[in-house]
KOLPATI-23732 format. One line per 8 residues: number of its first residue (from 0); their letters; for each residue x, y, z of N, C-alpha, C. Coordinates in Angstrom, 3 decimals. Layout:
N
NUM) a) X Y Z X Y Z X Y Z ~ ...
This chain:
239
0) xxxxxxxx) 68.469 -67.162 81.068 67.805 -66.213 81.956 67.872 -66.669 83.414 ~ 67.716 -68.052 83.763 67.944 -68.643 84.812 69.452 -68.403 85.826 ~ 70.378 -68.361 84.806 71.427 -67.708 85.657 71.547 -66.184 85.598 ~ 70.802 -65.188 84.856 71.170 -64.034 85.115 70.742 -64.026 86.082 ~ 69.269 -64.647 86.547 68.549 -64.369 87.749 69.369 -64.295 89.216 ~ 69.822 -65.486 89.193 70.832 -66.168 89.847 71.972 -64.833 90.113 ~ 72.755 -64.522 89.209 73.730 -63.591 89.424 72.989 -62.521 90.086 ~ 71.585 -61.610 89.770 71.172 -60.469 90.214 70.810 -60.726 91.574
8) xxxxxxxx) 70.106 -62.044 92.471 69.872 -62.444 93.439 71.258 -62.721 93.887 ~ 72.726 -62.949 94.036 73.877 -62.729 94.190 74.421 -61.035 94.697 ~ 73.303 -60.093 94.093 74.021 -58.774 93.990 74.505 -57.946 93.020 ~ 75.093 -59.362 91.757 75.578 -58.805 90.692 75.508 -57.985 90.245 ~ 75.796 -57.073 89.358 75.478 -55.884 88.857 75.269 -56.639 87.128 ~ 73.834 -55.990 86.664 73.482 -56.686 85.476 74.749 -55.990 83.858 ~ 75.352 -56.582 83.215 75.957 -56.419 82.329 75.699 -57.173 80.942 ~ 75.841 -56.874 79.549 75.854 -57.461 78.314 76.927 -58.237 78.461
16) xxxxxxxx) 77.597 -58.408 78.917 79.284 -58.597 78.670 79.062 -60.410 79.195 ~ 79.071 -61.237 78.411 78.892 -62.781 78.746 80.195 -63.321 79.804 ~ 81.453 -62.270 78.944 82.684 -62.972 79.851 82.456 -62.705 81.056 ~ 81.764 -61.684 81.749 82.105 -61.300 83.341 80.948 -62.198 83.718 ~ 80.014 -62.026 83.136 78.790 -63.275 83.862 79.311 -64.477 83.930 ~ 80.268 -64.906 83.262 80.719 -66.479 83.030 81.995 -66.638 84.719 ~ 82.426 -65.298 84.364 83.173 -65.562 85.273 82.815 -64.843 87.344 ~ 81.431 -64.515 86.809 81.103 -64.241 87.857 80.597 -65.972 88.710
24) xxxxxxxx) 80.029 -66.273 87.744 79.120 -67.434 88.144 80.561 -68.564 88.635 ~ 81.497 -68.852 87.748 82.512 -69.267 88.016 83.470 -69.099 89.688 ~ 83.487 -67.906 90.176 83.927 -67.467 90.949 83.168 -67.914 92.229 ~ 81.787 -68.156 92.265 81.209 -68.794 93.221 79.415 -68.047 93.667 ~ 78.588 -68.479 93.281 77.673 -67.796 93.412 76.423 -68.721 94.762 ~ 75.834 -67.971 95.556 74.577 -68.774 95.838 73.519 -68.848 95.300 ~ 73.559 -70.355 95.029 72.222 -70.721 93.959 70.858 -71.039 94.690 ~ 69.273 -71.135 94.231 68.508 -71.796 94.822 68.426 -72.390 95.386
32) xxxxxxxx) 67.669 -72.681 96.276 67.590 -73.998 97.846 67.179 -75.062 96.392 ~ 66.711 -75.236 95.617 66.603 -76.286 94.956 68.240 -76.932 94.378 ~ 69.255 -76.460 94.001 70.124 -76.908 94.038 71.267 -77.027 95.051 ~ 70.449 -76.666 96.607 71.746 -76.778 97.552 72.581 -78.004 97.093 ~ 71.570 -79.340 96.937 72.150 -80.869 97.432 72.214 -81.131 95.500 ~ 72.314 -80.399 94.787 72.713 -80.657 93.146 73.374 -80.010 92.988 ~ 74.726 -80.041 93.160 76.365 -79.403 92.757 76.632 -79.956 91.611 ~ 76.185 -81.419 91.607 75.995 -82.039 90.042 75.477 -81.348 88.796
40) xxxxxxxx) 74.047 -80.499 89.295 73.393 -79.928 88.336 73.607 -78.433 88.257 ~ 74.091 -77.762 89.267 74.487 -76.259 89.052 75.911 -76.259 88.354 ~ 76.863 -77.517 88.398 78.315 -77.356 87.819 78.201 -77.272 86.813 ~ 77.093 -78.266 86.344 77.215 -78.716 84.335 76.372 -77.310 84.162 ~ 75.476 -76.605 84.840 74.802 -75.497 84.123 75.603 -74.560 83.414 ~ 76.281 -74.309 85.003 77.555 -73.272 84.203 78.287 -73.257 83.602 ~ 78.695 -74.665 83.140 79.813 -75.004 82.165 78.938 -75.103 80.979 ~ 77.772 -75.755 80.717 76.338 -75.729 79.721 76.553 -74.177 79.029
48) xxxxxxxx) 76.059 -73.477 79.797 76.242 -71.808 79.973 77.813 -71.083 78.929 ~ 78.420 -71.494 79.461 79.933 -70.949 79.062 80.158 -71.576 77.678 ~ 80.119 -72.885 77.443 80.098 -73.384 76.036 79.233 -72.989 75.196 ~ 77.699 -72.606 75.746 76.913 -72.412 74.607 77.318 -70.870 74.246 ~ 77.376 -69.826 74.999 77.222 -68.573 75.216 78.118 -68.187 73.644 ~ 79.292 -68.289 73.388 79.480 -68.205 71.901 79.127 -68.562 70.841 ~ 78.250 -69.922 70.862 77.298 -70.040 70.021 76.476 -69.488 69.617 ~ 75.688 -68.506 70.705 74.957 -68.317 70.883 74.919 -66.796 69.569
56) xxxxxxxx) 76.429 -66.155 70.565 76.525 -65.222 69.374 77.048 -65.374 68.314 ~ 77.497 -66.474 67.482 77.754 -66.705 65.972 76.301 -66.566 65.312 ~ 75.048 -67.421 65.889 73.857 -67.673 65.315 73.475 -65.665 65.517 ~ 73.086 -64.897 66.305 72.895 -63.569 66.104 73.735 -62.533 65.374 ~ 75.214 -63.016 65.592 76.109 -61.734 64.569 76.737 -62.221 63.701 ~ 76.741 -63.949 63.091 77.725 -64.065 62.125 77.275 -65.184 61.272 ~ 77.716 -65.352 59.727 76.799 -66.272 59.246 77.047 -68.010 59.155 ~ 78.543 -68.151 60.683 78.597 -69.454 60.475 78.506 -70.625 61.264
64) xxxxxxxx) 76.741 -70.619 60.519 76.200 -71.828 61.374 75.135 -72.225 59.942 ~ 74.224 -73.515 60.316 73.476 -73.837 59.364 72.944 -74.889 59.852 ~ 71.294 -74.771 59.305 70.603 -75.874 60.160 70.104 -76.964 58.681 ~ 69.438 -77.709 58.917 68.793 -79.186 58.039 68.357 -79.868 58.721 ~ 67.088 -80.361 58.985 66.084 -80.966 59.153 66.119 -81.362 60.512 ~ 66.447 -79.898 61.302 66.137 -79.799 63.053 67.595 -79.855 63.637 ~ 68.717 -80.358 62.651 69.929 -80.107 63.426 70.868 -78.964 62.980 ~ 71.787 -78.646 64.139 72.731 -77.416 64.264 73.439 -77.281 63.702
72) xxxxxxxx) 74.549 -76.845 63.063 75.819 -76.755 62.709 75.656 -75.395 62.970 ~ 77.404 -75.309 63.638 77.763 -73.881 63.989 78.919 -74.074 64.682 ~ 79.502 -73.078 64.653 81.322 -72.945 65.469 81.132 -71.789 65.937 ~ 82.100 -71.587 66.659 82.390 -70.657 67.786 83.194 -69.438 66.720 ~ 82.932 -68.218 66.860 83.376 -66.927 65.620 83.966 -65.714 66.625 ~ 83.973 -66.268 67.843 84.774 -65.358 68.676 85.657 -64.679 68.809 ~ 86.239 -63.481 68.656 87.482 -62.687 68.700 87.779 -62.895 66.389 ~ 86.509 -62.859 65.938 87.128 -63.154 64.224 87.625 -64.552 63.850
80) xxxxxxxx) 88.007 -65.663 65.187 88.710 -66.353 64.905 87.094 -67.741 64.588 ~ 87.269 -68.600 63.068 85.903 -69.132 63.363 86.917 -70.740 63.772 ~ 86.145 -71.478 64.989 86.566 -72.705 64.781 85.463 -73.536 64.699 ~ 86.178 -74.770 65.195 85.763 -76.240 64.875 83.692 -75.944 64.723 ~ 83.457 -76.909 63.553 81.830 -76.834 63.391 81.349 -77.988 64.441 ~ 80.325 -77.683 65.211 80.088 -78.003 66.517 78.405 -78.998 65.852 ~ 77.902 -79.711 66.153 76.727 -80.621 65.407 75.180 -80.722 67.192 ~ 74.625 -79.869 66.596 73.428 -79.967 68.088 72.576 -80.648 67.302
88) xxxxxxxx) 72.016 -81.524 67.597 70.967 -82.620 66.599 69.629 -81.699 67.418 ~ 68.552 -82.390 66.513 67.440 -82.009 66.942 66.942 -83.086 68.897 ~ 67.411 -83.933 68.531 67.018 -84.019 70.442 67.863 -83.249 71.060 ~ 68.998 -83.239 70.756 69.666 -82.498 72.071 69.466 -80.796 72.180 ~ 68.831 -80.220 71.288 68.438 -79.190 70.871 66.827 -79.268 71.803 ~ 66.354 -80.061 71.533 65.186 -80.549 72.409 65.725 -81.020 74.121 ~ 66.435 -81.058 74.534 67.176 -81.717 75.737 67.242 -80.116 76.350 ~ 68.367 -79.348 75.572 68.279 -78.254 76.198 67.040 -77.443 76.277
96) xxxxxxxx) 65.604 -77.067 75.466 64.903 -76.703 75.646 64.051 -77.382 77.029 ~ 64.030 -78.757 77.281 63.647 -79.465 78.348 64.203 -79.154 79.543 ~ 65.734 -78.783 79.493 66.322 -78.608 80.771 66.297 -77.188 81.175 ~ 66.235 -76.348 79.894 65.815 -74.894 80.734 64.567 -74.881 80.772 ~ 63.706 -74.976 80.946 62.035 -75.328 81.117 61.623 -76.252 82.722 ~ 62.516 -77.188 82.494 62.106 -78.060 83.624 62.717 -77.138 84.753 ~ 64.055 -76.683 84.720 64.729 -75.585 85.756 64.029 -74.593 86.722 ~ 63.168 -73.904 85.822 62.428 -72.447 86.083 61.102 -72.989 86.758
104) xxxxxxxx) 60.658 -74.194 86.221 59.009 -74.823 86.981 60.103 -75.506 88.447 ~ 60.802 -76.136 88.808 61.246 -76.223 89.533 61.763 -75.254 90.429 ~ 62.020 -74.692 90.233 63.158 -73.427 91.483 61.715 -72.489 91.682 ~ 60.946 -72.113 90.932 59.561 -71.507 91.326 58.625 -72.042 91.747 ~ 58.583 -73.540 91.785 57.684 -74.491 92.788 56.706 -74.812 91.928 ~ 56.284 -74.695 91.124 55.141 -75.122 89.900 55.490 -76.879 89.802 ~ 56.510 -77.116 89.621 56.726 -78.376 89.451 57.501 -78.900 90.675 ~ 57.083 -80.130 91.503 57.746 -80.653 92.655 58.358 -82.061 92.350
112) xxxxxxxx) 59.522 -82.016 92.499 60.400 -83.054 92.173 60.061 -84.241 92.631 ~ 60.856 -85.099 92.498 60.463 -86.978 92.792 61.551 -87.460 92.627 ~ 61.887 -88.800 92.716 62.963 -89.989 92.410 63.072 -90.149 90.924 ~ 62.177 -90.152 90.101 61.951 -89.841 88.756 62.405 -89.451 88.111 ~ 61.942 -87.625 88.599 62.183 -86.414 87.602 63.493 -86.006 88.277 ~ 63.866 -86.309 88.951 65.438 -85.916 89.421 66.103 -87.229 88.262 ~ 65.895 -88.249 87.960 66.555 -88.852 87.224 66.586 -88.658 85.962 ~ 65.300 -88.246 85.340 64.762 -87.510 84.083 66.006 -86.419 84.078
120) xxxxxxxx) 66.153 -85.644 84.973 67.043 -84.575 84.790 68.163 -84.725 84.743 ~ 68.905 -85.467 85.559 70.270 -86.436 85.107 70.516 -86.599 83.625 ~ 69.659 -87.901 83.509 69.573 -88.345 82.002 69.748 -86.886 81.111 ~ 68.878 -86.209 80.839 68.965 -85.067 80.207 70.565 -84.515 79.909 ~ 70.939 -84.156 81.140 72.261 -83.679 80.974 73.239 -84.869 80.532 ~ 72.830 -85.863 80.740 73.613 -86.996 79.853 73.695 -86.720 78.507 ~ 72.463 -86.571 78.080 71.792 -86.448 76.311 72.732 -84.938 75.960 ~ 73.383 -84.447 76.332 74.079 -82.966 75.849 75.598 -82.723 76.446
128) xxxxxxxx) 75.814 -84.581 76.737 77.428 -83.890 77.555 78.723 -83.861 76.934 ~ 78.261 -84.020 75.163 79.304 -83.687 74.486 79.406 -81.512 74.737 ~ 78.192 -81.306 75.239 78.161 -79.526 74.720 78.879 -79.162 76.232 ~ 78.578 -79.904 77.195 78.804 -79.357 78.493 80.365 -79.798 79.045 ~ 80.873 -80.961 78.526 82.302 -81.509 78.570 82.989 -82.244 79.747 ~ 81.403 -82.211 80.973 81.976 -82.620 82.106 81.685 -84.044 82.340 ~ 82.681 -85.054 83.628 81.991 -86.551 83.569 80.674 -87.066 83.399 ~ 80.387 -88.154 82.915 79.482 -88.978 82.899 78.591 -88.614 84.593
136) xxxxxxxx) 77.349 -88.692 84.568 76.846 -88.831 85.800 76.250 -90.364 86.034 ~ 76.656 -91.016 85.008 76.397 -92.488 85.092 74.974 -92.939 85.337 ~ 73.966 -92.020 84.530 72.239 -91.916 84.870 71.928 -92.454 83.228 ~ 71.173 -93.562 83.606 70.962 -94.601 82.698 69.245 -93.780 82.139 ~ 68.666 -94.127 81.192 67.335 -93.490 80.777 66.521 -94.148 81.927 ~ 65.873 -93.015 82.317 65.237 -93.276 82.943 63.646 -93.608 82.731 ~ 62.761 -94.763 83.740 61.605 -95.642 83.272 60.582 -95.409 83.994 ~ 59.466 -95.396 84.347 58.495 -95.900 85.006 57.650 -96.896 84.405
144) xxxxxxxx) 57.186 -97.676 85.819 56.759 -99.128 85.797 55.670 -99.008 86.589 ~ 54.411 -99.759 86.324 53.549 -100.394 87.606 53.694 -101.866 87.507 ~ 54.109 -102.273 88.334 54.103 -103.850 88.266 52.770 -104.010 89.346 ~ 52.794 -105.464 88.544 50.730 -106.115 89.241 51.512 -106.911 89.721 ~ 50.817 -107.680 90.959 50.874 -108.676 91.653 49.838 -108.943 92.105 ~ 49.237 -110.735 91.992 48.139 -111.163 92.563 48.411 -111.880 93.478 ~ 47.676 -111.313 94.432 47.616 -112.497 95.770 46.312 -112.750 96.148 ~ 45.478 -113.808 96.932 45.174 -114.636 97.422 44.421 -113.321 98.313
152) xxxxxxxx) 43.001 -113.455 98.374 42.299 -112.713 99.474 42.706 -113.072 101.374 ~ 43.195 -111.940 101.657 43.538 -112.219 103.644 43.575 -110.848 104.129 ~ 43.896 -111.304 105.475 43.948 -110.305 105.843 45.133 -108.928 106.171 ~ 45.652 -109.455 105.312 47.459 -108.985 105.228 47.698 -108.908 103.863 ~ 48.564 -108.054 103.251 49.269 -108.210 101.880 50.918 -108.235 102.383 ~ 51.274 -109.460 101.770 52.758 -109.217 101.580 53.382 -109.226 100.556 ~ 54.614 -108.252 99.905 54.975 -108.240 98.713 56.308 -108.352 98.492 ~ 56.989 -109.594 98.030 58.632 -109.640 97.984 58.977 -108.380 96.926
160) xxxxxxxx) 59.745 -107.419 97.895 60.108 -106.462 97.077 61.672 -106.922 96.257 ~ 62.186 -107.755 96.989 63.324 -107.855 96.733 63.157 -108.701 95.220 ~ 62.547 -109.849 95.161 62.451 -110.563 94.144 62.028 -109.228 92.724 ~ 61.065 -108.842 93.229 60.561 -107.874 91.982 61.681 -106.278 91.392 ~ 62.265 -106.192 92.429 63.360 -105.318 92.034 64.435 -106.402 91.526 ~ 65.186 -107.767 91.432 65.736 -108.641 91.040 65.311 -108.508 89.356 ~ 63.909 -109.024 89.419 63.012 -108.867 87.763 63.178 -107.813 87.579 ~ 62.092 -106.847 87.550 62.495 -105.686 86.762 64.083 -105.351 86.171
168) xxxxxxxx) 65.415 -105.291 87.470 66.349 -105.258 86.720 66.845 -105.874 85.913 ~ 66.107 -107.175 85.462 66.632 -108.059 84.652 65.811 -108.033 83.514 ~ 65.121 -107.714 83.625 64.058 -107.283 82.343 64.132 -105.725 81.664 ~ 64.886 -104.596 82.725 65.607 -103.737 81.663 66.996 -103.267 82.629 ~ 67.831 -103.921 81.950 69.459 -103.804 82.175 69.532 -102.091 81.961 ~ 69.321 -101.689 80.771 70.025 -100.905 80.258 68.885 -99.498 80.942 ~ 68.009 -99.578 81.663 67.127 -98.694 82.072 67.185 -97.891 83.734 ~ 66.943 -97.020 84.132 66.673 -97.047 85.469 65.574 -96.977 86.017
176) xxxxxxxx) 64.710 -97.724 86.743 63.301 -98.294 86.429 62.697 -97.638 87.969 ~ 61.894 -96.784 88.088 61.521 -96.465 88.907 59.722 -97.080 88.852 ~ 59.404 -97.298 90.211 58.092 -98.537 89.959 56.966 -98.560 90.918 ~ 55.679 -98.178 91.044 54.839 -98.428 91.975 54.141 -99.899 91.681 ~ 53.287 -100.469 92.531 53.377 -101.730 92.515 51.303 -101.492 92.664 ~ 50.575 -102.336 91.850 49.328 -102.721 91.912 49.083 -103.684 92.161 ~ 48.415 -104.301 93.577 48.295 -105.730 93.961 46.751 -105.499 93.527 ~ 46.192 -107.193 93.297 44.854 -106.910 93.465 44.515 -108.392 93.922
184) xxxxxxxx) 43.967 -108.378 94.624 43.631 -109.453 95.814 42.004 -110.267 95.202 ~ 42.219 -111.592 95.420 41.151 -112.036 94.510 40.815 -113.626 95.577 ~ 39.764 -113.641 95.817 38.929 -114.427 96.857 39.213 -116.191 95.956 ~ 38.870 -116.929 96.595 38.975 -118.156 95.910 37.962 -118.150 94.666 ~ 36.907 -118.195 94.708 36.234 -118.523 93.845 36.278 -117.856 92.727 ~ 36.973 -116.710 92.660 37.109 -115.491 91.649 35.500 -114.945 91.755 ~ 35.139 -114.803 92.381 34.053 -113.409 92.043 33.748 -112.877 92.760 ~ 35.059 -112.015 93.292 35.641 -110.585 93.978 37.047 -110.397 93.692
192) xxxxxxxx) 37.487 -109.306 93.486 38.688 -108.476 93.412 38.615 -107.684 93.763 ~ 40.029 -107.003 94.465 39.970 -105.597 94.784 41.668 -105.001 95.047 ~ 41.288 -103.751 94.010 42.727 -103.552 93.736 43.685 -102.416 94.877 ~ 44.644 -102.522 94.745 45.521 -101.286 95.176 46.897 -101.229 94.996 ~ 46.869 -99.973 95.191 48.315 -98.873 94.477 49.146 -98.882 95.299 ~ 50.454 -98.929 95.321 51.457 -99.020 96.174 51.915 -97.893 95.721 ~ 52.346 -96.508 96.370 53.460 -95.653 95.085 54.821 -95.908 95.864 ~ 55.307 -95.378 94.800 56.412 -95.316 94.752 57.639 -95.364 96.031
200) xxxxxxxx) 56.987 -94.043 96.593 57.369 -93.496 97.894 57.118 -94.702 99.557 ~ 55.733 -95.701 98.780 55.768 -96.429 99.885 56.753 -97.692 100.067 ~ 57.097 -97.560 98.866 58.281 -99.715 98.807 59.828 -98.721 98.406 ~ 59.643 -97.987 98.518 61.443 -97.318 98.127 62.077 -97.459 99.423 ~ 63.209 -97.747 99.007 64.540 -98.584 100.192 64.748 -99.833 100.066 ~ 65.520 -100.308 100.365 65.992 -101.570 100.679 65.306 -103.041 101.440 ~ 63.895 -102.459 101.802 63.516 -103.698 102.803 63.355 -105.124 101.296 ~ 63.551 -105.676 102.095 63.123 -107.212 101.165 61.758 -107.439 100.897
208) xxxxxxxx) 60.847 -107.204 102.021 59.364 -107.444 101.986 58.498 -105.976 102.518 ~ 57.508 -106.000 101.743 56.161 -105.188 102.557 54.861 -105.863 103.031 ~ 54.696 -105.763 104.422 53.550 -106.177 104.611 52.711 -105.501 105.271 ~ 51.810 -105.514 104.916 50.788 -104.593 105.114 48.983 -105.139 105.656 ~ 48.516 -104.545 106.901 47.315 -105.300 106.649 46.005 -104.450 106.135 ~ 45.590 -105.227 105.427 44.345 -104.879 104.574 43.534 -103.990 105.347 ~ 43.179 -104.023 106.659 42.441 -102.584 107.246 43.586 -101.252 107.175 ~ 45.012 -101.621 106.991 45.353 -100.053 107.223 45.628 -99.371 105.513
216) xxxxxxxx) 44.791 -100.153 104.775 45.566 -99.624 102.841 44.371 -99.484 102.434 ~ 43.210 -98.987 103.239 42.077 -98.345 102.218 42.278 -97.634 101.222 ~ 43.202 -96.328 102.228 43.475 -94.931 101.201 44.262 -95.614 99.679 ~ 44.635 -97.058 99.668 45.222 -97.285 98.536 44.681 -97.653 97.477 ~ 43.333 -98.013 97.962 42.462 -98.637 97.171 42.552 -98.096 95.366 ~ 42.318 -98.918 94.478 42.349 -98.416 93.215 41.253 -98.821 92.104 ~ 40.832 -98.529 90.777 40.355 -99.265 90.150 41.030 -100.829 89.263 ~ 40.311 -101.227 89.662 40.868 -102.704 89.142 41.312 -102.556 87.392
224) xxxxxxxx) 42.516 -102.955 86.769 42.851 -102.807 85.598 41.861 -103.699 84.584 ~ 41.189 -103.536 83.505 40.513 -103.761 82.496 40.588 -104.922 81.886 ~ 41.834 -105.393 81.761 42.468 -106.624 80.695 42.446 -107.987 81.833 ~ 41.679 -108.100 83.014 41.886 -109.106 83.993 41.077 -110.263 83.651 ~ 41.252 -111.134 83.941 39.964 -112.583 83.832 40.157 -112.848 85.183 ~ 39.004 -112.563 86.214 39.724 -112.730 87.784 38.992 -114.742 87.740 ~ 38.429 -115.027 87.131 38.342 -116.192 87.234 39.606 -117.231 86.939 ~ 40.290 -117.138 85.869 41.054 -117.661 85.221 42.643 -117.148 86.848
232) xxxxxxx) 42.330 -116.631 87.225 43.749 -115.523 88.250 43.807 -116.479 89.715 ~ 42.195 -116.526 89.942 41.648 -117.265 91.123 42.127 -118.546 90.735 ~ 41.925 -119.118 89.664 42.280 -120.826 89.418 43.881 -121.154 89.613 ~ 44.817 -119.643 89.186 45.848 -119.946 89.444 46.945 -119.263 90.508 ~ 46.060 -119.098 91.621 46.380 -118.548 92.625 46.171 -119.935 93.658 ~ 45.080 -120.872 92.919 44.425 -121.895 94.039 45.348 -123.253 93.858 ~ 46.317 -122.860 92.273 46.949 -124.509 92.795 48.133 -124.644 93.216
């Protein structure tokens, strides 16, 4: 539905006929301001689009397809001719329900993107690119992280970003780890703490370090995490 939309906001003239929509969209269409800067994600749609679209009609006009315990089987029955049996498992069956869902809250503004969910959406089209046929986008599963860090009560926080992006990648290779950072600052004697949130948006880029002084990160302030012994944190912050 997302690309008929697309074609009628084009001008198109609305038709049943899948081949002229395929090849309308093909021919060159203007898509949403949400995909100006995703040529990545409007290419695989339409190619997504064009592969499934005969599937689509074997499962409504013909009887050869067959499901078992959430996955697809089905071939293409186009023009009488039936071919190759095609296998949609139940995630990727779930992948595409995710990616037309996530599409429509996006381009209508309900849902506002991030570093994240733009990678979430990558990944996705990873999880289905036997159906769509185009390159790898080389988008690893994507993670979120809060990493803690304790420091020493002052009047400044500084945080080696570089070292902790070093760890994390070494602690998941195979992930793409997106990460806000919770410092919580703890007085010598341990009996005071006080926490705060770094997001995401504030340590993203390249600097090596953040430093920050403690009068300008109120708004960061957070609740202190549950599982702490700030006594035991203080003893090993002090030697």
């Amino acid at each position: 539905m997302l690309l008929e939309w697309v074609l009628e906001c084009n001008g198109i003239s609305s038709t049943y006929r899948f081949v002229q929509k395929i090849k309308a969209l093909k021919r060159g269409v203007t898509f949403p301001p949400f995909f100006v800067s995703r040529t990545w994600l409007s290419d695989r749609l339409i190619v997504l689009y064009e592969h499934l679209e005969p599937l689509r009609g074997t499962i409504i006009h013909a009887p050869h397809f067959k499901t078992s315990d959430g996955v697809l089987c089905v071939s293409n029955s186009k023009s009488g001719t039936i071919g190759p049996e095609i296998t949609i498992t139940a995630d990727e069956l779930r992948s595409i329900a995710v990616l037309a869902v996530s599409l429509l809250r996006y381009v209508n503004n309900s849902w506002v993107i991030n570093p994240l969910k733009e990678k979430q959406l990558r990944h996705t089209l990873e999880e289905v690119e036997h159906l769509h046929g185009m390159p790898s986008l080389g988008q690893k599963p994507p993670r979120f992280l809060t990493v803690r860090v304790y420091a020493k009560l002052s009047d400044s926080i500084e945080i080696d970003l570089k070292r902790i992006r070093e760890d994390v990648a070494r602690m998941c290779p195979d992930q793409d780890v997106v990460f806000d950072i919770r410092v919580v600052t703890v007085n010598n004697d341990g009996s005071k703490a006080t926490g705060y949130l770094f997001p995401w948006e504030e340590i993203n880029g390249d600097h090596p370090h953040l430093v920050r002084a403690v009068a300008d990160i109120a708004h960061l302030k957070s609740p202190l995490p549950g599982d702490m012994d700030i006594a035991f944190i203080s003893q090993e912050l002090n030697k």
